[in-house]
PyMOL Python script that loads the backbone (N, CA, C, O; Angstrom):
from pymol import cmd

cmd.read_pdbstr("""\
ATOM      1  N   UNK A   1       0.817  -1.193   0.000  1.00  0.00           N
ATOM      2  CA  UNK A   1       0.000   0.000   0.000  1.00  0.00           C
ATOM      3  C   UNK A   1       0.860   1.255   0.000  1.00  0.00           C
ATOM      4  O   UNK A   1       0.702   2.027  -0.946  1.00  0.00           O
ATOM      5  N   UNK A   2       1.868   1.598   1.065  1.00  0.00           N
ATOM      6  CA  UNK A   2       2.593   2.360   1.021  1.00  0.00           C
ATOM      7  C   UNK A   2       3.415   2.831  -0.448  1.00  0.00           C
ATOM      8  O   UNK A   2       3.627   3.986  -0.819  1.00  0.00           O
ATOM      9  N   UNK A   3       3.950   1.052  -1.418  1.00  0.00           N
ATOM     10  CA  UNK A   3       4.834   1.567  -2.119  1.00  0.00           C
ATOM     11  C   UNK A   3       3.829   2.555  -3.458  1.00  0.00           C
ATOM     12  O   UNK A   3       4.307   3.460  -4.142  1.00  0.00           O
ATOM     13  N   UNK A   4       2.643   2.136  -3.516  1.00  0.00           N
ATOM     14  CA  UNK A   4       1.757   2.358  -4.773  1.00  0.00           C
ATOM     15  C   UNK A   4       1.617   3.592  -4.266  1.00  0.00           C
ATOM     16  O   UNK A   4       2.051   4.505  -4.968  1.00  0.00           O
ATOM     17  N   UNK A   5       0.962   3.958  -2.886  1.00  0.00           N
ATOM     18  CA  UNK A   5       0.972   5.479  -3.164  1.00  0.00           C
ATOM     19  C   UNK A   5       2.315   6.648  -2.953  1.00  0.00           C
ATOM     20  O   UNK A   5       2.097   7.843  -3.153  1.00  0.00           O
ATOM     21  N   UNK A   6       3.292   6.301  -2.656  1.00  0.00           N
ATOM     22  CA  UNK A   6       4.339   6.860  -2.686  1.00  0.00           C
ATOM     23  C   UNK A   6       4.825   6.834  -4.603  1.00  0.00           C
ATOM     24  O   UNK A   6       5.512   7.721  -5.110  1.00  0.00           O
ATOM     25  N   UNK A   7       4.347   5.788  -5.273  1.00  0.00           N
ATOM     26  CA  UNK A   7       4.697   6.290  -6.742  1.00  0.00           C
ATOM     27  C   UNK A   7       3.600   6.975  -7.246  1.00  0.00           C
ATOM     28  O   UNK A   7       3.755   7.689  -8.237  1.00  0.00           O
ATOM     29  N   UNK A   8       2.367   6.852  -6.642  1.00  0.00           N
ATOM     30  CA  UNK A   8       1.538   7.777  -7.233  1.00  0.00           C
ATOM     31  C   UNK A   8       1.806   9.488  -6.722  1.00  0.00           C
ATOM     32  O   UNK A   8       1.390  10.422  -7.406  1.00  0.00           O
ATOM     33  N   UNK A   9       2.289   9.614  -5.893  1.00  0.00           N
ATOM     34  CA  UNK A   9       2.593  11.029  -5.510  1.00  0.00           C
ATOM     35  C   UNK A   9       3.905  11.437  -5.886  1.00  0.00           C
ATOM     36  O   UNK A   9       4.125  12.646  -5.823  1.00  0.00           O
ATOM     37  N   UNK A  10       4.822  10.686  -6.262  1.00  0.00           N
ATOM     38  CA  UNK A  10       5.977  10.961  -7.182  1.00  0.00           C
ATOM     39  C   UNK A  10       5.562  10.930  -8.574  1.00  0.00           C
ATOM     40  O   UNK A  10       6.229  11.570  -9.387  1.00  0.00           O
ATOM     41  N   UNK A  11       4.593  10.298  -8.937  1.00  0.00           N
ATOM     42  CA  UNK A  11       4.245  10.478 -10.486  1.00  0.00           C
ATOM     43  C   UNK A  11       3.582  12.229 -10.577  1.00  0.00           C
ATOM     44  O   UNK A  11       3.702  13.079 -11.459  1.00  0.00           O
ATOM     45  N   UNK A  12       2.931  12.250  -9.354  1.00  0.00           N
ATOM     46  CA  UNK A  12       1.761  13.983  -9.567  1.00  0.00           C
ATOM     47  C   UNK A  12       2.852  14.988  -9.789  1.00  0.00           C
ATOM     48  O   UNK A  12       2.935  15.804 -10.707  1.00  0.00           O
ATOM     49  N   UNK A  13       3.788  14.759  -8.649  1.00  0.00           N
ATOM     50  CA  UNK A  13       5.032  15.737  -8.567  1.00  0.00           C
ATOM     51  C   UNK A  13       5.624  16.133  -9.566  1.00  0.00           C
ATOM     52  O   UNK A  13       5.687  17.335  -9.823  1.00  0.00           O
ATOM     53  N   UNK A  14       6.191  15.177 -10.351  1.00  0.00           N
ATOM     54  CA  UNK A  14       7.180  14.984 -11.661  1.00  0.00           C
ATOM     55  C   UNK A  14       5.886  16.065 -12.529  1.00  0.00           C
ATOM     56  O   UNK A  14       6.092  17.272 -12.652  1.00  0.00           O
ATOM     57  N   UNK A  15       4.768  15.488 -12.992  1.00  0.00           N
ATOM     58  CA  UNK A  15       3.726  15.770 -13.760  1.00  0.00           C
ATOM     59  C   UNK A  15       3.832  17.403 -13.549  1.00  0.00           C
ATOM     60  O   UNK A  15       4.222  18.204 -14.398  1.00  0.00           O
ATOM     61  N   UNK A  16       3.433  17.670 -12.338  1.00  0.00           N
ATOM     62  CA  UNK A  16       3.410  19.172 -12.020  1.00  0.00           C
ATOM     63  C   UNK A  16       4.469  20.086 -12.221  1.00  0.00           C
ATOM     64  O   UNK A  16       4.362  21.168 -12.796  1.00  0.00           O
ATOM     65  N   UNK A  17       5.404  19.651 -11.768  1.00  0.00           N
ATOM     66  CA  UNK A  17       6.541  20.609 -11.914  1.00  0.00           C
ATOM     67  C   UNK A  17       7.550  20.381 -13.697  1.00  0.00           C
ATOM     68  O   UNK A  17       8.691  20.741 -13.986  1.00  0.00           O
ATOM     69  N   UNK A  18       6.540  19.682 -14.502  1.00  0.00           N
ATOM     70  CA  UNK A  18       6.859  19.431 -15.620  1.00  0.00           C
ATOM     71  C   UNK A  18       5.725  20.525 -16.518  1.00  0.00           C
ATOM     72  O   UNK A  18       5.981  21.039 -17.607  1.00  0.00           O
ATOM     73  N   UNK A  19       4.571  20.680 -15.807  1.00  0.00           N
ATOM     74  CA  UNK A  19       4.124  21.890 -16.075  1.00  0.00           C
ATOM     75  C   UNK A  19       4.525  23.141 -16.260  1.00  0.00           C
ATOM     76  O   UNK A  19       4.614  23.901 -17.224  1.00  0.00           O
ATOM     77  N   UNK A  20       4.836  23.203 -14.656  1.00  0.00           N
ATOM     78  CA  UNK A  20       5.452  24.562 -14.073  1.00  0.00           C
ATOM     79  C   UNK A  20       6.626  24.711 -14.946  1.00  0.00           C
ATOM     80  O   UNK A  20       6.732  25.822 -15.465  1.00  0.00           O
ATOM     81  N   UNK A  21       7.777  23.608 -15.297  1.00  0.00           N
ATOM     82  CA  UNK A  21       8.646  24.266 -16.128  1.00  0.00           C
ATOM     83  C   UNK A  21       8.286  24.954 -17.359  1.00  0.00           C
ATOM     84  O   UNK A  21       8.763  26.026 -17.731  1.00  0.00           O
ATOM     85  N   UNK A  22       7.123  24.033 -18.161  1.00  0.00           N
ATOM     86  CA  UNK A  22       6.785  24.415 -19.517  1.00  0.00           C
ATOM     87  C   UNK A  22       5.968  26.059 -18.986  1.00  0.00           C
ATOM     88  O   UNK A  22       6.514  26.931 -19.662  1.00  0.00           O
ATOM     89  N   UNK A  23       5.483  26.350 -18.560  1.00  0.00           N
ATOM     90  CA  UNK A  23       4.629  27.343 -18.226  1.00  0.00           C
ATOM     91  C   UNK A  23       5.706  28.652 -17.749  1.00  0.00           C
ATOM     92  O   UNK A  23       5.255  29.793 -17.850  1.00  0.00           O
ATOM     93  N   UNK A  24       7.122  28.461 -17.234  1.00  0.00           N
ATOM     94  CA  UNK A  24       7.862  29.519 -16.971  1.00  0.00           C
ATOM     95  C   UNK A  24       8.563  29.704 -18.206  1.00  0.00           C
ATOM     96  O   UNK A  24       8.991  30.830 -18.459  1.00  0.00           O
ATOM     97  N   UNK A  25       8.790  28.520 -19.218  1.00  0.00           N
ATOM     98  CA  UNK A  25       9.409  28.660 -20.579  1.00  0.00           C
ATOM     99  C   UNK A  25       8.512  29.720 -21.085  1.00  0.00           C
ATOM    100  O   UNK A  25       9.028  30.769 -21.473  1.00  0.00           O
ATOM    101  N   UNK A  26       7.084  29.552 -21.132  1.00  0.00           N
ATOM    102  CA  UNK A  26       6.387  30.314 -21.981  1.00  0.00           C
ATOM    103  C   UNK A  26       6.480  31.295 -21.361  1.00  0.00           C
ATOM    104  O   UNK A  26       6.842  32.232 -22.072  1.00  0.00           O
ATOM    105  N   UNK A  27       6.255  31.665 -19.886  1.00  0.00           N
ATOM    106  CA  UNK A  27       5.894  33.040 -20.029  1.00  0.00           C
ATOM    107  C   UNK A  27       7.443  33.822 -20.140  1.00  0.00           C
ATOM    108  O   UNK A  27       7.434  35.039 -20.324  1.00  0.00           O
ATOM    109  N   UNK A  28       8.783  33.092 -20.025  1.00  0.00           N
ATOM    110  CA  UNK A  28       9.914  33.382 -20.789  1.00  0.00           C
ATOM    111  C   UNK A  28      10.300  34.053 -22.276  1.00  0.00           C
ATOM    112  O   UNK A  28      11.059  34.995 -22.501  1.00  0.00           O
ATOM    113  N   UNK A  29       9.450  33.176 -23.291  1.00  0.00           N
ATOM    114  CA  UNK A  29       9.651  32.888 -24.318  1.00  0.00           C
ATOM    115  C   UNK A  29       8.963  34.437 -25.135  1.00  0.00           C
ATOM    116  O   UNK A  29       9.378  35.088 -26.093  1.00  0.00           O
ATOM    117  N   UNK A  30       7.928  34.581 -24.363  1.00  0.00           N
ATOM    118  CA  UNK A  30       6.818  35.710 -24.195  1.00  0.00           C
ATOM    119  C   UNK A  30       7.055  36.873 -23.815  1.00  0.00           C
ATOM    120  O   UNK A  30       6.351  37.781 -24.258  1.00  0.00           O
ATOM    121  N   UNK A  31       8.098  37.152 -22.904  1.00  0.00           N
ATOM    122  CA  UNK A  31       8.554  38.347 -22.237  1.00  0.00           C
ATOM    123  C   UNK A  31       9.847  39.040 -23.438  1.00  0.00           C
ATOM    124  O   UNK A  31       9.868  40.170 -23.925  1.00  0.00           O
ATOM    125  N   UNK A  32      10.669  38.079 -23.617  1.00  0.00           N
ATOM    126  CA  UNK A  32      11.492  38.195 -24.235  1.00  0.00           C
ATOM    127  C   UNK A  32      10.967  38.504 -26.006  1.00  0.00           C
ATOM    128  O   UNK A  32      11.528  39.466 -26.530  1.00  0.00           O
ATOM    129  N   UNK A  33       9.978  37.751 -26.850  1.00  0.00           N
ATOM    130  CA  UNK A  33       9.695  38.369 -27.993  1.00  0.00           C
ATOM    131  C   UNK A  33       8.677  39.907 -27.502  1.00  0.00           C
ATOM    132  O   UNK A  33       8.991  40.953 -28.072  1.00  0.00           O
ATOM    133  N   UNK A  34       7.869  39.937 -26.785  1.00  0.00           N
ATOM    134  CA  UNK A  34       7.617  41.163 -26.612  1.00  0.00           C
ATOM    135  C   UNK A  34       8.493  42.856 -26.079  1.00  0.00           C
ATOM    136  O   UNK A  34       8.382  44.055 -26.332  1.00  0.00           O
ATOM    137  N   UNK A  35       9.184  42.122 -25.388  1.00  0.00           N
ATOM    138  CA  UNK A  35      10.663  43.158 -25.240  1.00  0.00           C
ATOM    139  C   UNK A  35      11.288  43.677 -26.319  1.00  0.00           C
ATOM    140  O   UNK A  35      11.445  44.869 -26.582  1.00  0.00           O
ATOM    141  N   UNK A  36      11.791  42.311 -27.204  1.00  0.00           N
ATOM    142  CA  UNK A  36      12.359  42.876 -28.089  1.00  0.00           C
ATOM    143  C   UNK A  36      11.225  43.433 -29.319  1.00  0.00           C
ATOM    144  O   UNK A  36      11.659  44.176 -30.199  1.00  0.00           O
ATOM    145  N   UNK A  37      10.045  43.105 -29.319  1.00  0.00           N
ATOM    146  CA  UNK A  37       9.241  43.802 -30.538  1.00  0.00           C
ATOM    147  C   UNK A  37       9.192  45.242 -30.153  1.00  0.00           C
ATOM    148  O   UNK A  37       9.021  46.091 -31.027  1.00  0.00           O
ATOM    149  N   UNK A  38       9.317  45.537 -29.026  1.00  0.00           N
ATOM    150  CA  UNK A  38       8.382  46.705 -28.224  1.00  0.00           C
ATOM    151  C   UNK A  38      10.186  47.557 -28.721  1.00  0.00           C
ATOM    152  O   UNK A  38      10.292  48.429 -29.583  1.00  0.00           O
ATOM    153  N   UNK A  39      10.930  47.194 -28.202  1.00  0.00           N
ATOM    154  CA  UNK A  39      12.426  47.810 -28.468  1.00  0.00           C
ATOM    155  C   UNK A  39      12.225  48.079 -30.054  1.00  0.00           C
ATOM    156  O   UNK A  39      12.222  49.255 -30.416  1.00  0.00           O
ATOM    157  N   UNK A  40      12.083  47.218 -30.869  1.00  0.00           N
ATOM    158  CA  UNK A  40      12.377  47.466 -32.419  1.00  0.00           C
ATOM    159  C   UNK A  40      11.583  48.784 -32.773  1.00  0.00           C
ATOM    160  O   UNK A  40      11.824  49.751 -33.496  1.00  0.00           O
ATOM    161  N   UNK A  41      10.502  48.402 -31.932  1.00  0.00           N
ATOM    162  CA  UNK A  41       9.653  49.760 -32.444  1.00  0.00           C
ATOM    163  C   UNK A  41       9.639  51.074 -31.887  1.00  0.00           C
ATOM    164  O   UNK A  41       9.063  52.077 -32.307  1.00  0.00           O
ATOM    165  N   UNK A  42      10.232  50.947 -31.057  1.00  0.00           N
ATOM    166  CA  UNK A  42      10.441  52.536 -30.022  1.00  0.00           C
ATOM    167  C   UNK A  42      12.076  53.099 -30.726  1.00  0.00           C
ATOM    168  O   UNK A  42      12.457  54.237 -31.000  1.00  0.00           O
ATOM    169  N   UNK A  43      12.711  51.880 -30.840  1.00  0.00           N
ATOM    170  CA  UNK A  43      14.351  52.521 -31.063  1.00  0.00           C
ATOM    171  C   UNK A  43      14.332  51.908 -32.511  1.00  0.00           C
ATOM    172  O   UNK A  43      14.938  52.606 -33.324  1.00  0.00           O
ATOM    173  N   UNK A  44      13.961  51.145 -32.847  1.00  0.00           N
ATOM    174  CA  UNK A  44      14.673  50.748 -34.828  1.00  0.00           C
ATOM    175  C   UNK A  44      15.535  50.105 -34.525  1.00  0.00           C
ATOM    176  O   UNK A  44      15.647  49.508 -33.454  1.00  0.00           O
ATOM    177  N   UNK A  45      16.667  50.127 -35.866  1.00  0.00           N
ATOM    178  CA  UNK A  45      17.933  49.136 -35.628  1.00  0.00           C
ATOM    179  C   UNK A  45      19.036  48.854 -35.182  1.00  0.00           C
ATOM    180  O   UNK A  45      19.824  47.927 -35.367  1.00  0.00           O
ATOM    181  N   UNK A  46      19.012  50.580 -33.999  1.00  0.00           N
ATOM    182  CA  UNK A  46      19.741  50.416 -33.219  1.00  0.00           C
ATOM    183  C   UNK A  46      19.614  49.690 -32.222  1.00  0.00           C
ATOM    184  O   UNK A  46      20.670  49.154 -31.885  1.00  0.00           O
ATOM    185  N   UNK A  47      18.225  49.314 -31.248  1.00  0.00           N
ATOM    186  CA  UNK A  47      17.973  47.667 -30.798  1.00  0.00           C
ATOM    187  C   UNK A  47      18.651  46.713 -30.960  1.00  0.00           C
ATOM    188  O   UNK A  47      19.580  46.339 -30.245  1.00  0.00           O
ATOM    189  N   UNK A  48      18.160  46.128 -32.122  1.00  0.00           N
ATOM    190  CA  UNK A  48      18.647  45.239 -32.337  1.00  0.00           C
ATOM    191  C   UNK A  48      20.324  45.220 -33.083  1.00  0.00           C
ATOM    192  O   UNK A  48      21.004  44.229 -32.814  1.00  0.00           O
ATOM    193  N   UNK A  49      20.753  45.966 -33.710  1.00  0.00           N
ATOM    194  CA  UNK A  49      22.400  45.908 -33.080  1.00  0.00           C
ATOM    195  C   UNK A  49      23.055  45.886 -31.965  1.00  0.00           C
ATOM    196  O   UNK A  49      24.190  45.422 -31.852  1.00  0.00           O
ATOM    197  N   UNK A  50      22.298  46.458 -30.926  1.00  0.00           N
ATOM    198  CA  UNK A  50      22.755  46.354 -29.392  1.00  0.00           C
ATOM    199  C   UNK A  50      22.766  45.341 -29.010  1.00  0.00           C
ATOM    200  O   UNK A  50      23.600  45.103 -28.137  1.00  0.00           O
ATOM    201  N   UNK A  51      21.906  44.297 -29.439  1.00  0.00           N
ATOM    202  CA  UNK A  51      20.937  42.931 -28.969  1.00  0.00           C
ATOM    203  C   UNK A  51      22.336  42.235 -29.806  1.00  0.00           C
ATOM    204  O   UNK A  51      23.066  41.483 -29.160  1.00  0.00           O
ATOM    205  N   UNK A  52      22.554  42.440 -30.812  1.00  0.00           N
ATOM    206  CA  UNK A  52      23.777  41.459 -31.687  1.00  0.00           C
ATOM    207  C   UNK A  52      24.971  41.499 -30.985  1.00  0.00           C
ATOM    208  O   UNK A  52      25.519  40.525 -30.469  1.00  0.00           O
ATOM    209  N   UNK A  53      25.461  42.928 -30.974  1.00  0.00           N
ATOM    210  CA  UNK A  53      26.484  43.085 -30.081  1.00  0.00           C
ATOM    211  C   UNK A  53      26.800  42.798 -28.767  1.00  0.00           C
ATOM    212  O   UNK A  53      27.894  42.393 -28.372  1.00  0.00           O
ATOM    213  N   UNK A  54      25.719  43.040 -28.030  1.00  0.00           N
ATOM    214  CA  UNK A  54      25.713  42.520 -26.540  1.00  0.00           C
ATOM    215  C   UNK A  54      25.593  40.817 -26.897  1.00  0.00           C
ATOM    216  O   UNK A  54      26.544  40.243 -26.365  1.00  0.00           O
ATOM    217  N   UNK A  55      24.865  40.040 -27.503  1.00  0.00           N
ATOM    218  CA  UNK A  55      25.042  38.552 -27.513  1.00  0.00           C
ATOM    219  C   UNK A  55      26.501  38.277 -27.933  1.00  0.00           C
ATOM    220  O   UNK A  55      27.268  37.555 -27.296  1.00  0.00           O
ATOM    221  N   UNK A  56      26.825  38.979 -29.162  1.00  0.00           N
ATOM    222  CA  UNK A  56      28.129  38.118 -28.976  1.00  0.00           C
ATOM    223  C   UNK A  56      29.138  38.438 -28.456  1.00  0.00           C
ATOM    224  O   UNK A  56      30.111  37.711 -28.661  1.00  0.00           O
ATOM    225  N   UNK A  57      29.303  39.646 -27.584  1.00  0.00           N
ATOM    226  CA  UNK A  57      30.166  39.921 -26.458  1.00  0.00           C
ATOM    227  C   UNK A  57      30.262  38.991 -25.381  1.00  0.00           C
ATOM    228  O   UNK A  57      31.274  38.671 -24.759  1.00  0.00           O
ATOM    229  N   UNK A  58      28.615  38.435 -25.176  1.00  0.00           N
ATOM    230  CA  UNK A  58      28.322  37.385 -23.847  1.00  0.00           C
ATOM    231  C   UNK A  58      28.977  36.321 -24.060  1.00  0.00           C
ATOM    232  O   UNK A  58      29.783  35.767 -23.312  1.00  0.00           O
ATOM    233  N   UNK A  59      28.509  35.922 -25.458  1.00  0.00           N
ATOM    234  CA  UNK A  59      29.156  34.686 -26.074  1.00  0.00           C
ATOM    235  C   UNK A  59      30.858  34.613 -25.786  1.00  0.00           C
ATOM    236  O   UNK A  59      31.415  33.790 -25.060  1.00  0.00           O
ATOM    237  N   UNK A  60      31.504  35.701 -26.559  1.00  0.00           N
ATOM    238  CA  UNK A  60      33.039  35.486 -25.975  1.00  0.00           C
ATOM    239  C   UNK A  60      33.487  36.129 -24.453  1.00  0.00           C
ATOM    240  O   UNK A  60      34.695  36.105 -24.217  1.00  0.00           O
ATOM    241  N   UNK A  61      32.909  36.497 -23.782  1.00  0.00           N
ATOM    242  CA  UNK A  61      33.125  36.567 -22.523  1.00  0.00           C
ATOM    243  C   UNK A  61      33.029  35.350 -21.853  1.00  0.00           C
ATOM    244  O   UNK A  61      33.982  34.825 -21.278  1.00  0.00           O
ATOM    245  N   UNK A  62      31.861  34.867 -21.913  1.00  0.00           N
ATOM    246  CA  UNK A  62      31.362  33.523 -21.164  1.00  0.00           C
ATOM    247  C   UNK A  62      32.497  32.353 -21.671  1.00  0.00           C
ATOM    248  O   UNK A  62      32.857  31.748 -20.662  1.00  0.00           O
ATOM    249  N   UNK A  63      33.052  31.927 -22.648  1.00  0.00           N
ATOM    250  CA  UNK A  63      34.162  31.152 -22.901  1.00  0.00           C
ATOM    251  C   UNK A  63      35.476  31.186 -22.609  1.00  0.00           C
ATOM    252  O   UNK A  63      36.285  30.336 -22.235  1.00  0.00           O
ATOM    253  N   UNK A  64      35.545  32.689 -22.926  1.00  0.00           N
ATOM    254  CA  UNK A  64      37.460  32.973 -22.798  1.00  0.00           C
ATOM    255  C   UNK A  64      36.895  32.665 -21.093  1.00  0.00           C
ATOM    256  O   UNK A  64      37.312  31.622 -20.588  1.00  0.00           O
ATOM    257  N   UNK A  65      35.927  33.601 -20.202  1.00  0.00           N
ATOM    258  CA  UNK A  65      36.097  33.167 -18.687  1.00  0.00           C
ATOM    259  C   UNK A  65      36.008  31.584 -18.706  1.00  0.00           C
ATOM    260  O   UNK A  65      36.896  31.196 -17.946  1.00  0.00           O
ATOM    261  N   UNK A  66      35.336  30.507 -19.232  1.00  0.00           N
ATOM    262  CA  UNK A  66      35.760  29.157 -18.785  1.00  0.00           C
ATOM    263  C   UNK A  66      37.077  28.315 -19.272  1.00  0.00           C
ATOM    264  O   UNK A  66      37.579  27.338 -18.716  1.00  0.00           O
ATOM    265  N   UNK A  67      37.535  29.048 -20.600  1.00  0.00           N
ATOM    266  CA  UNK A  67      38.569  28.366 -20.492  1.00  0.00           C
ATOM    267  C   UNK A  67      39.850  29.002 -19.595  1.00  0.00           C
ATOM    268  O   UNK A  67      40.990  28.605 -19.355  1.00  0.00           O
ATOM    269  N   UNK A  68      38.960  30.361 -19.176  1.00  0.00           N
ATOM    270  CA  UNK A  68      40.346  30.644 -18.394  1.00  0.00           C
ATOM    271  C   UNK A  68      40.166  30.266 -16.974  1.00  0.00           C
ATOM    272  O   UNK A  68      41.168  30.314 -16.261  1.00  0.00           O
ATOM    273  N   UNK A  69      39.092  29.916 -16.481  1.00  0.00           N
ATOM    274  CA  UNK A  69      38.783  29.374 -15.700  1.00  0.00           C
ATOM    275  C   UNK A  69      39.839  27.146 -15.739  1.00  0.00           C
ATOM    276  O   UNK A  69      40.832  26.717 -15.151  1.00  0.00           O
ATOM    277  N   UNK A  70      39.248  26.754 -16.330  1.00  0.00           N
ATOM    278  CA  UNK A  70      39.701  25.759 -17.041  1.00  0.00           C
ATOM    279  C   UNK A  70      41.492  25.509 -16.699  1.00  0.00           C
ATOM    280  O   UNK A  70      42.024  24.644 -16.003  1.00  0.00           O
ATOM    281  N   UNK A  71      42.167  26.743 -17.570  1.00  0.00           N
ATOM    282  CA  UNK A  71      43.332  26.767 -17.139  1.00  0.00           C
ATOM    283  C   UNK A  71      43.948  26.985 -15.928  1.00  0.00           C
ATOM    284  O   UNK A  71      44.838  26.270 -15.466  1.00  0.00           O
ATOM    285  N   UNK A  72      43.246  28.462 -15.147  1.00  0.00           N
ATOM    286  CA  UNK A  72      43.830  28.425 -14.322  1.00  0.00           C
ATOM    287  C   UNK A  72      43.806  26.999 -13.002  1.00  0.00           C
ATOM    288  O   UNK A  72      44.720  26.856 -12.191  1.00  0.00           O
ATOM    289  N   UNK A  73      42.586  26.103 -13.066  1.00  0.00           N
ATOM    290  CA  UNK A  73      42.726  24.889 -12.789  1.00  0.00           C
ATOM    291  C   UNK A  73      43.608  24.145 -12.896  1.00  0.00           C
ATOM    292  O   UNK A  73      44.106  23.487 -11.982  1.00  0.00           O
ATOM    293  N   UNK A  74      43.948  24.150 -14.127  1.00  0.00           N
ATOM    294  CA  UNK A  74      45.253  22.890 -14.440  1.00  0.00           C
ATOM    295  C   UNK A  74      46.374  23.328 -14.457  1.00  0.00           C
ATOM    296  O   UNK A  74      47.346  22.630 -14.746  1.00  0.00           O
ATOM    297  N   UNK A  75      46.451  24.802 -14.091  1.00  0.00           N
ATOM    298  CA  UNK A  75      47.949  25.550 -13.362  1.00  0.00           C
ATOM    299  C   UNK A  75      48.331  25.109 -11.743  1.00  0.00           C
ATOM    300  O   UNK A  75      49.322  24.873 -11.052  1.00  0.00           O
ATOM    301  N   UNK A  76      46.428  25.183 -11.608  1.00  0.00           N
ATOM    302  CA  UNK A  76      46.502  25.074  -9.930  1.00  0.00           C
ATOM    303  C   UNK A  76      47.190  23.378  -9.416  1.00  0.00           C
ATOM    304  O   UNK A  76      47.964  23.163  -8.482  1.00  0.00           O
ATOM    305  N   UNK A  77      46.591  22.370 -10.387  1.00  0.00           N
ATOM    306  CA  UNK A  77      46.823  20.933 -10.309  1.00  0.00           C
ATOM    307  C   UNK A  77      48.362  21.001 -10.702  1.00  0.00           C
ATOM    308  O   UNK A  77      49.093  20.753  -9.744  1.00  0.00           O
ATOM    309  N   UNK A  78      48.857  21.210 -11.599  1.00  0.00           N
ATOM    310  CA  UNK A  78      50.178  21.018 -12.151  1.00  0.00           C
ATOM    311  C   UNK A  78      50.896  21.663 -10.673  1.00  0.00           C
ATOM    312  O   UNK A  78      51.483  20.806 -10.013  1.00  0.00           O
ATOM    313  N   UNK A  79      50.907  23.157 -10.063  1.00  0.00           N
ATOM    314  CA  UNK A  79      52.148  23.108  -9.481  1.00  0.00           C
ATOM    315  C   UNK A  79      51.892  22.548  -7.829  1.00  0.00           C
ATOM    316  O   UNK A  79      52.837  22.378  -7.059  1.00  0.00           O
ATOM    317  N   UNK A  80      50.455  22.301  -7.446  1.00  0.00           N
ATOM    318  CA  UNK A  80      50.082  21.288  -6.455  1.00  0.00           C
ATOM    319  C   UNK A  80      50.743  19.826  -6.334  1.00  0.00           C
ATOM    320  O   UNK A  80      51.014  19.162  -5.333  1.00  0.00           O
ATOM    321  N   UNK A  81      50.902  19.566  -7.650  1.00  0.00           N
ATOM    322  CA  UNK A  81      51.477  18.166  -7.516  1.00  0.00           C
ATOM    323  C   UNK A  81      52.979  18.284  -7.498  1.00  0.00           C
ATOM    324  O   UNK A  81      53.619  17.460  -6.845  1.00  0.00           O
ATOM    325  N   UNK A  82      53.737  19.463  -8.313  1.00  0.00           N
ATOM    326  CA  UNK A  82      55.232  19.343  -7.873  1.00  0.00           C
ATOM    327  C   UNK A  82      55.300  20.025  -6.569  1.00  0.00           C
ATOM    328  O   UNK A  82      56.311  19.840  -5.890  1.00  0.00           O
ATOM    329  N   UNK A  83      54.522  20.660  -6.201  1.00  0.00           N
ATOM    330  CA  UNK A  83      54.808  20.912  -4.606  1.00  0.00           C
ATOM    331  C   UNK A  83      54.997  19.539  -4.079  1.00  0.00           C
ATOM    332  O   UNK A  83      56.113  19.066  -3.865  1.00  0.00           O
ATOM    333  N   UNK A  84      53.634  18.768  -3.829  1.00  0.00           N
ATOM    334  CA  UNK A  84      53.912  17.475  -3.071  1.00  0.00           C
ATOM    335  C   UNK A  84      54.939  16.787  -3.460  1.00  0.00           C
ATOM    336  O   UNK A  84      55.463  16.177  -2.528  1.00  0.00           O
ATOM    337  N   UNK A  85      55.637  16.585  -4.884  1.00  0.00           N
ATOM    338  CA  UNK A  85      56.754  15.826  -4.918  1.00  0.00           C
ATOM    339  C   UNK A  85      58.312  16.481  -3.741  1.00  0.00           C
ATOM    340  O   UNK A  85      59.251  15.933  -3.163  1.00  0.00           O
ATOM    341  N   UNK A  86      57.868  17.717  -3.877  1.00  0.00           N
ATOM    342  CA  UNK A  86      59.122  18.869  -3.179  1.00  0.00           C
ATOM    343  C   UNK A  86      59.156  17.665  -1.690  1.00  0.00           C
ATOM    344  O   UNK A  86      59.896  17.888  -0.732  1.00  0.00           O
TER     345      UNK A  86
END
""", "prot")
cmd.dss("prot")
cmd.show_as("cartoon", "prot")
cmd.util.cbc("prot")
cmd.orient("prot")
């Protein structure tokens, strides 16, 4: 008895919050094309060059920081381990 309703209330859970995700996508998905329609039309194509430029600034910011992230890791491992040999 216990195990059937413990999967039936893990099945509602999953169900629900499989909602709730789809339902924050949309009202995501929604905020964001109305932002930017509402921008195109108040400012023109300077908007959306800002919108180009700022994405692909994010874009190479967000990488060079993980691979420099990345490296400075395997700087940190490399002279950690000739320490311990010291």
């Amino acid at each position: 008895m216990f195990n059937t309703k413990t999967k039936h209330i893990t099945k509602k859970t999953v169900e629900y919050t499989g909602h709730l995700i789809k339902s924050i996508f949309l009202v995501l998905v929604a905020y964001i094309s109305i932002v930017t329609f509402w921008g195109y039309i108040s400012q023109g194509d300077v908007f959306l060059a800002n919108i180009a430029t700022l994405s692909v600034g994010g874009f190479w910011a967000f990488f060079f920081g993980y691979f420099g992230w990345r490296l400075g890791q395997s700087l940190e491992q490399y002279f950690n381990s000739i320490r311990k040999k010291l």
